[in-house]
N, C-alpha and C positions, 0 to 999 in steps of 0.2 A: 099685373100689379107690381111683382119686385122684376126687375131685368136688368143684370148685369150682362155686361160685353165685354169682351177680352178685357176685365180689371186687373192690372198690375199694381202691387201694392210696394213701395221700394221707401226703408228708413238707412239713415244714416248715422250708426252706431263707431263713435270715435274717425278712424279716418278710413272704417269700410262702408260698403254700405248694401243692406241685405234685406233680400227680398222676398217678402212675406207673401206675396200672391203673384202670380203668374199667369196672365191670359187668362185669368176665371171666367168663362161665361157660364150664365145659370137664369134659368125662369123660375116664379115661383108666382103660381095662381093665386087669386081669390077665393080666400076659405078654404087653404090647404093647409096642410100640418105637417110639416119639414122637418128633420133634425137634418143635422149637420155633423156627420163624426172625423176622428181624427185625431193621431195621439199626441203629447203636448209640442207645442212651438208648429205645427202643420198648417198654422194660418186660419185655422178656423173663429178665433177670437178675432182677428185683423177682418177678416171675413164679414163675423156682426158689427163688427165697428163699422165698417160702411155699408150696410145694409140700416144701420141706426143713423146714419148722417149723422154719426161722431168721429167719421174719419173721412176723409175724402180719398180718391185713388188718384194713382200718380200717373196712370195711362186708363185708355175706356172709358165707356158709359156705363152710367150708371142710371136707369130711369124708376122713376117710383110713381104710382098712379099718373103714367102719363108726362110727368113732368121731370126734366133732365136734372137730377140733382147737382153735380158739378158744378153747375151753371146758378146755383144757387148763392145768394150771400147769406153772411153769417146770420142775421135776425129771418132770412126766412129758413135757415135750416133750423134755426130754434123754435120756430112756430112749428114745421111740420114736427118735431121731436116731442113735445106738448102736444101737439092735437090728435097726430093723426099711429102715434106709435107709445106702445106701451114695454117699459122694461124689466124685466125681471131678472138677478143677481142671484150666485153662489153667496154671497156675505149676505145678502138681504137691503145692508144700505139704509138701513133704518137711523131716525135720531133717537138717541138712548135716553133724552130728558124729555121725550114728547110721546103721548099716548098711543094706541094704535089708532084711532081715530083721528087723532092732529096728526100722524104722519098719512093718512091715507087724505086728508083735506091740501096736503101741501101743490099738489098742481094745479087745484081750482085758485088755488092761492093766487100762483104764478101767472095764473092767466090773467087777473083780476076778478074771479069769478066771488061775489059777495055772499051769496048762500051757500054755503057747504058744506054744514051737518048733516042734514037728512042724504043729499049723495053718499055724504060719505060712511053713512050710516048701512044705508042699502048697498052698498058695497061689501063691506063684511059681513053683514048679514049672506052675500052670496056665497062667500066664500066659507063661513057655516062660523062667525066669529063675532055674532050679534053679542055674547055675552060677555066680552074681555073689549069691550072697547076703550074703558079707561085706564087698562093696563099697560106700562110701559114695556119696553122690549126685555129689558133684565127680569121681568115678570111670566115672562111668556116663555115657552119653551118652541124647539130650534122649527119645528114645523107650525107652530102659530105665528111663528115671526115671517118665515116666509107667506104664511097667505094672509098675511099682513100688506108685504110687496106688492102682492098678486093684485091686492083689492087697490091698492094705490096707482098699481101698473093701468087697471082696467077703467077707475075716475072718470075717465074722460070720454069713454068708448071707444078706446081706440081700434082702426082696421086691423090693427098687425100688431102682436106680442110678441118680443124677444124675448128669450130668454135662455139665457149664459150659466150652462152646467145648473141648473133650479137644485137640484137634489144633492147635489155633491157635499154637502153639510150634515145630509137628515141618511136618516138610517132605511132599511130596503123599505118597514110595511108605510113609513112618514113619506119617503118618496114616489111609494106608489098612490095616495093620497092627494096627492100635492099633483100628478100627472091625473089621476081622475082630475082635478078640477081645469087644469090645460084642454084634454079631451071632451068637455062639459062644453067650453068656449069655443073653442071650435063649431060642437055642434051646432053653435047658435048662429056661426058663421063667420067668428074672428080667424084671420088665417094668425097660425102660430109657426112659428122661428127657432127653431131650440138646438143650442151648442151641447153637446154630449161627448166624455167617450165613453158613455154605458151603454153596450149594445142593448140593454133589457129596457134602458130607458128609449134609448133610439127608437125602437122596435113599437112604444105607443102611436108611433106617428107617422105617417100611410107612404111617406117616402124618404129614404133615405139619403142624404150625399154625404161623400167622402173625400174626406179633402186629406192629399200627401202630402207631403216637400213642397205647399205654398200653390198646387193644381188638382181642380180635381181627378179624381182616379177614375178612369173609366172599368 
């Protein structure tokens, strides 16, 4: 499903220029449940940027269901981003003047999808938030807002959920909460993606990588 190849990730900061990944190569099955650890600046963010075709690499392949991303252009890395991948954030990423229900409708939006209540409805109804649908995010406290995300992440069904430090906001019993519902998805057979450096969080998820100095650690 996800394969990268010796990915080299290289930006150019003033007049250095510094390199965030290193000859990564890494598989990652269908319907598996990954964390990714590593302490801050170790590339593991650089990492899910290109695993989300929000970044491209600078050397390698990169393949995702089969199809060489690289070699993609920019309207079909935005369709696979939309259909086929779901995101979930430390900040949330929520719009503060739209309900939790108008934010979980916002991809059907994008797509042009014209019914989008009842999805968007049975979406946090999954995520156990049938009854704050009309509440804004200043309404909601820091673990409704995240499975607020979750259920906007998940809209679309997507194969593959990212997500980038989920807990790093919410407090230990909110983040174990919030990882029961990651763990739920999975069961159902979404392969899940997740940026950590909490070993407790890591440890939900059936295998580990570690990424140092921009490669992984063996």
């Amino acid at each position: 499903m996800i394969d990268l190849e010796k990915i080299t990730k290289r930006y150019t900061v003033g007049s250095a220029i510094v390199e965030a990944l290193r000859d990564v190569s890494v598989h990652i099955g269908k319907g598996e449940f990954v964390s990714i650890m590593g302490p801050s600046g170790s590339g593991k963010s650089t990492m899910m940027n290109i695993i989300g075709c929000l970044d491209r690499p600078s050397e390698g392949r990169y393949t995702l269901n089969g199809r060489r991303v690289e070699a993609m252009t920019e309207d079909e890395l935005a369709h696979v981003r939309n259909s086929s991948i779901g995101f979930v954030f430390q900040t949330f990423n929520l719009l503060t003047r739209h309900t939790a229900i108008e934010n979980v409708e916002l991809p059907l939006l994008y797509a042009g999808v014209k019914e989008t209540k009842d999805r968007a409805r049975a979406a946090l109804t999954d995520v156990g938030l049938e009854k704050r649908l009309d509440h804004k995010p200043n309404e909601l406290s820091g673990g409704e807002r995240q499975r607020v995300a979750i259920a906007r992440a998940i809209i679309q069904n997507p194969s593959i959920i990212l997500a980038d430090e989920p807990t790093g906001n919410l407090d230990s019993r909110t983040g174990a909460e919030i990882m029961s519902i990651f763990k739920n998805l999975n069961a159902n057979g979404t392969t899940i993606v997740l940026v950590t450096h909490e070993k407790e969080i890591a440890e939900y998820s059936r295998r580990i990588i570690t990424i140092r100095d921009g490669a992984v650690a063996i």
